[in-house]
C-alpha positions in Angstrom: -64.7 2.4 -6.1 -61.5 1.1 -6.4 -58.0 1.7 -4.4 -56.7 3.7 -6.9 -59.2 6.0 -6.6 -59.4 6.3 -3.3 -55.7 7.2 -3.2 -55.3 9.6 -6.0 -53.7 12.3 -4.3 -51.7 10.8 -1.7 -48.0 10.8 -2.9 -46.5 8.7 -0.9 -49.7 5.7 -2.0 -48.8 6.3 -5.7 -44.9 6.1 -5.0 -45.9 2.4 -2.9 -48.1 1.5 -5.9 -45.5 2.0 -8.3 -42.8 -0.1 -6.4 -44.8 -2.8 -6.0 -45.5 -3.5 -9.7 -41.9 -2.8 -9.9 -41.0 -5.4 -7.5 -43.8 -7.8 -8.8 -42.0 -7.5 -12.4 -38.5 -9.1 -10.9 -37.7 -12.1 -11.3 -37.9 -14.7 -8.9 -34.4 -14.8 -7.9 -35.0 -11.4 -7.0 -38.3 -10.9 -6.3 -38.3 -12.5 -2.4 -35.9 -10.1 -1.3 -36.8 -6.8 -2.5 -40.6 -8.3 -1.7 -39.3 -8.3 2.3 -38.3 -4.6 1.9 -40.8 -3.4 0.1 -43.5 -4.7 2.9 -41.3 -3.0 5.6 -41.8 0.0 4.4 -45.6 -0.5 3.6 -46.0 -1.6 7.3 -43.5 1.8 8.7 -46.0 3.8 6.4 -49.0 3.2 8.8 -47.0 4.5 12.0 -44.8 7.2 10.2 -45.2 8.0 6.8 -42.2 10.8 6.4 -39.9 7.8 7.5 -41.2 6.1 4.9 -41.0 8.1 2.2 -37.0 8.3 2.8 -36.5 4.7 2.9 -39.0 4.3 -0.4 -36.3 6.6 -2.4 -33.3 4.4 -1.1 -35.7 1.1 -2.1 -36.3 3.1 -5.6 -33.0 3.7 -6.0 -32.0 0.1 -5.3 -34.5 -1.4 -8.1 -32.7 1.7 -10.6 -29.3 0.3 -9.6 -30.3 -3.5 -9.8 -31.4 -2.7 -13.4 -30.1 -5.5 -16.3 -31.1 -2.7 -19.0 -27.5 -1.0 -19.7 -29.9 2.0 -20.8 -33.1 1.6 -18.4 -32.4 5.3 -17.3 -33.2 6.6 -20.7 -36.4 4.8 -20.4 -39.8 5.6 -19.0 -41.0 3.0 -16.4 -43.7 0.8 -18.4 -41.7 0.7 -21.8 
C-alpha cells in the first residue's frame, strides 16, 4: 500500500504532497530555501496541524508569487 493511499482523504497530506513536488521542481538556486520552509511546516503538522495549514497557504502563495511564468495563474499546476 502506498502513502498516497493511505492519505487519500486527509487535506492537509494532499496540500504537503503537492508543495513538495512544487518545491522539488525549483531550481537549485531556489530550491534550499523554500526546501527549509517547507520541512517546518511538515514538522509543525505532527504537533498542530490547523497551524499548519495557515502557514502552508502563506508557503503556497510564496511559490505562486515566485513564479517566472508571466501567465502561470492561467495555468493548471502540472502543465
Amino acid at each position: 500500500m502506498a502513502a498516497d493511499d493511505r492519505l487519500e482523504d486527509d487535506e492537509l497530506a494532499r496540500r504537503l504532497r503537492e508543495a513538495h513536488r512544487r518545491v522539488r521542481a525549483l531550481p537549485p538556486a531556489d530550491k534550499a530555501r523554500y526546501a527549509r520552509r517547507y520541512m517546518t511546516i511538515c514538522d509543525l503538522a505532527k504537533h498542530d496541524p490547523a497551524r499548519a495549514a495557515a502557514r502552508l497557504d502563506t508557503f503556497l502563495e510564496a511559490l505562486d508569487a515566485d513564479s517566472d511564468t508571466p501567465r502561470g495563474h492561467e495555468n493548471t499546476f502540472g502543465d
